[in-house]
N, C-alpha and C positions, 0 to 999 in steps of 0.2 A: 504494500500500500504506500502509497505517499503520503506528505503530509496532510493533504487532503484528503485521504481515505483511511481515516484510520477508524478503529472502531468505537460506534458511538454510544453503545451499549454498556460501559464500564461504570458501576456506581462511582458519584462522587466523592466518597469516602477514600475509594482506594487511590483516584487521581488527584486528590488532597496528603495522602500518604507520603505517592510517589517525587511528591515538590517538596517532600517533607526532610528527605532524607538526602546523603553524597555519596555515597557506595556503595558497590551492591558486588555480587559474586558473580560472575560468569562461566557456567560450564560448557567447553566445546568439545569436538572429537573429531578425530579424522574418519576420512571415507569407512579407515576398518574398524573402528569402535575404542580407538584407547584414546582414553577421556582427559580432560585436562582442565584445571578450575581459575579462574585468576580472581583478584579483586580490584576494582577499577574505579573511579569515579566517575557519573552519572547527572546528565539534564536530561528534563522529561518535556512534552508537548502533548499535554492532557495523556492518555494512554502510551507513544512512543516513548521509548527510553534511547537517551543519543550517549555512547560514550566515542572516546578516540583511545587511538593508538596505534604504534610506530609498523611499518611494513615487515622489520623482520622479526618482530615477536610472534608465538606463539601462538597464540590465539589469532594472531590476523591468517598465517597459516592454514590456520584448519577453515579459518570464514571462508578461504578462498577456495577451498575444499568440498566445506559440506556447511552450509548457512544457518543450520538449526541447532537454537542455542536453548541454553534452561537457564535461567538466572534466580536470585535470593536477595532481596533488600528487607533488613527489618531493623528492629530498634531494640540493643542489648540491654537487658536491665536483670540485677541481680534477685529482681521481684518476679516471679514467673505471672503473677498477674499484671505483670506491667509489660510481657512482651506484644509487641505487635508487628507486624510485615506480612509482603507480598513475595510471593511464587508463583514462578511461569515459568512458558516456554515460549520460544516463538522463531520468527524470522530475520534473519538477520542481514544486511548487506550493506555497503561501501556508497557514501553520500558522493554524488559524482556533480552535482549541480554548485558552480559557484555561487547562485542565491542562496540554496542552504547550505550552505557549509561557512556563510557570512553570518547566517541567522542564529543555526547551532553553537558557534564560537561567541557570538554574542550572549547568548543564553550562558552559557559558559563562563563568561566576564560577570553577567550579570551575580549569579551563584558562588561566584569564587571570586570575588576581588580583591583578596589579597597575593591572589596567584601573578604570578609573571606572566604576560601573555604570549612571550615568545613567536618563533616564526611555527604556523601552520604548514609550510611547504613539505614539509619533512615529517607529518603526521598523515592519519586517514579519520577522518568520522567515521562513523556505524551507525545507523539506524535498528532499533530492534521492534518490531510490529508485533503485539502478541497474537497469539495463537489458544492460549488458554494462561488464565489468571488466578489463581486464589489468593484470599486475604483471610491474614492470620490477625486475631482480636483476641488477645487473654484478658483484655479491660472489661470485656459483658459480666456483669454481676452472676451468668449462668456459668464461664469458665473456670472457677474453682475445680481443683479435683478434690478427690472425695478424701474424706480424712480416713488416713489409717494406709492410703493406698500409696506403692512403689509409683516415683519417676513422677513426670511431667507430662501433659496432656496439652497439645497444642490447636484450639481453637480454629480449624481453618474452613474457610468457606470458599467453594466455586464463585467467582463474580463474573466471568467471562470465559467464553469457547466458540471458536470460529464454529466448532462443533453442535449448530445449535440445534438439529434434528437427534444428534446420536444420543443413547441412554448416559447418563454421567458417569457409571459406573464402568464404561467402557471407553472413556476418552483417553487416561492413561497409555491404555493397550496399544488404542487406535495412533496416538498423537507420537510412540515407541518408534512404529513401524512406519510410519510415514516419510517419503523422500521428496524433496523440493523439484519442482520442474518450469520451466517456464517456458513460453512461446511467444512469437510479435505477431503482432495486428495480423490476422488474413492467415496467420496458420494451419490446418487443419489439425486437432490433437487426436482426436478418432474420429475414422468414418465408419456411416454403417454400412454393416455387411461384413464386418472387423472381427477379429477375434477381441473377446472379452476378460484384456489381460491384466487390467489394471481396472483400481477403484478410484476416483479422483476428486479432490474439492478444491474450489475456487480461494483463493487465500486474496490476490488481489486482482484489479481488473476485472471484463466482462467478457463471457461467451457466449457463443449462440446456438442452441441447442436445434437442430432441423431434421425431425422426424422423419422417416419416407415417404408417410400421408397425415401430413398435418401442417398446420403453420410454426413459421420459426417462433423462437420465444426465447429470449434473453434475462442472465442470470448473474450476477455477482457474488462478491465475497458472501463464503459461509453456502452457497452452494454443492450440490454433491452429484454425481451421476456414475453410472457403470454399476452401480447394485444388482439392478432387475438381469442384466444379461447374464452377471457370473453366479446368479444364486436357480437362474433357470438355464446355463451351461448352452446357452446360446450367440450365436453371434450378435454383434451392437444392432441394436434398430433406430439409432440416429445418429448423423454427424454430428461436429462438436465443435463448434469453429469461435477463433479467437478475434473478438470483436476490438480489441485493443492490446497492447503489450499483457500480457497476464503470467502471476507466479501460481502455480496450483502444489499441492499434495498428492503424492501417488502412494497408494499400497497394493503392492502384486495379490495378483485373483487368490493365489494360493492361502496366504495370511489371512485374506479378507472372508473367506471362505471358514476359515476353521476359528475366524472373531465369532462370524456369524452363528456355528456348530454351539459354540460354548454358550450363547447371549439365547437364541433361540428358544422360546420357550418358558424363559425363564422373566428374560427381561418385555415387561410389557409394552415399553416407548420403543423397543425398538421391533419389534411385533407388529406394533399399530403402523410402523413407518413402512416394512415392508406388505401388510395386509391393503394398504393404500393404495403401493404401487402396483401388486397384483389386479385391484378392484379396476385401477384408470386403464389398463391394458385390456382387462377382461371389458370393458367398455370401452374401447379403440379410442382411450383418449390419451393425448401423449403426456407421458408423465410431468410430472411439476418440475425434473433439473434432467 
């Protein structure tokens, strides 16, 4: 997303948090999974979290590798009723626009003015777009733990998920196995007639979904399509065409198949989401993504 699209759905509380605080942790990983944490300092733009850093560290490394990062901002206090912070995940990439990267550094100055503001040439910004957010509150009068009980109970709630169809209980899994992909304007990402090898959701940008026999119909972030074909092991029955630059989520048919195996059944939200999609097919109308 840019900074115009970011997501508008995050209570105010958490993006009151998020101005609230200067560092936060960032975990990245390369393509094969070994992980790496740093801690960084952080400006926010309502939901975006902006930080910087240098091309040959670490963590720019793996950005330029694999974009999907998990990060940790919260407020330490020796009172466990006194912790609070935020946890996500999200999308990460390299600000390439000289208006923001003027904007960000100002934010920047703003937040930090006792810092040096040094040359930017020799830096990168980062944008981070979530993906899925919880916010941790031990302050509610209800987060006490229970007297007599081991350890510490961390208060956290779901506040955001690009994920807004899937059951909650399965976002983790889903949000695990997902890989970044993107396309430009006029691409096709699947046609139909296609094998249905991949599950996909819209992260930023617009698609255009064009059934065989029906009209087009256009979709944005939080968007999701490729369910019906790999859960009935059939070929795509509609193209998917990229209506502007767009970043999606991919999970192989495989994975998405054996989410589905385990959630089936059990889980009601996401039941109703595939009984839906069955009902509008069974009725030759083309699904809603």
């Amino acid at each position: 997303m840019s900074s115009q699209q970011q997501p508008t759905d995050v209570p105010q509380k958490v993006i009151d948090y998020l101005a609230s605080e200067k560092t936060m942790t960032v975990a990245t990983a390369t393509p094969g999974g070994v992980p790496y944490a740093t801690t960084l300092l952080y400006v926010n733009d309502g939901p975006s979290i902006y930080f910087w850093s240098r091309a040959n560290t670490t963590v720019a490394r793996h950005l330029d590798q694999n974009p999907v990062v998990g990060f940790t901002i919260d407020t330490y206090s020796g009172d466990l009723r006194q912790v609070k912070g935020v946890q996500g995940t999200g999308e990460c990439s390299v600000i390439l626009s000289g208006e923001e990267i003027a904007r960000v550094a100002d934010l920047f100055g703003q937040r930090f003015p006792d810092l040096q503001p040094g040359a930017t040439m020799s830096i990168s910004f980062f944008r981070v777009v979530p993906t899925n957010l919880h916010y941790i509150d031990n302050t509610d009068d209800g987060a006490e733990a229970a007297e007599g009980t081991f350890g510490a109970e961390f208060h956290k709630q779901r506040s955001f998920s690009i994920f807004t169809d899937l059951p909650v209980e399965q976002v983790e899994t889903v949000d695990a196995e997902m890989r970044a992909m993107e396309h430009s304007a006029g691409d096709v990402i699947v046609r139909a007639g296609g094998p249905a090898d991949k599950f996909l959701i819209v992260v930023e940008g617009e698609v255009e979904v064009v059934p065989e026999d029906g009209a087009p119909t256009a979709h944005g972030p939080g968007s999701f399509f490729g369910e019906m074909a790999i859960l009935r092991d059939t070929p795509r029955a509609a193209t998917v065409r990229a209506r502007t630059d767009v970043k999606l989520l991919a999970m192989e048919r495989d994975t998405f198949r054996d989410m589905v195996a385990q959630s089936l059944g059990t889980t009601a939200d996401f039941d109703e989401i595939i009984a839906a999609r069955l009902k509008a097919l069974a009725q030759d109308k083309p699904p809603a993504a």
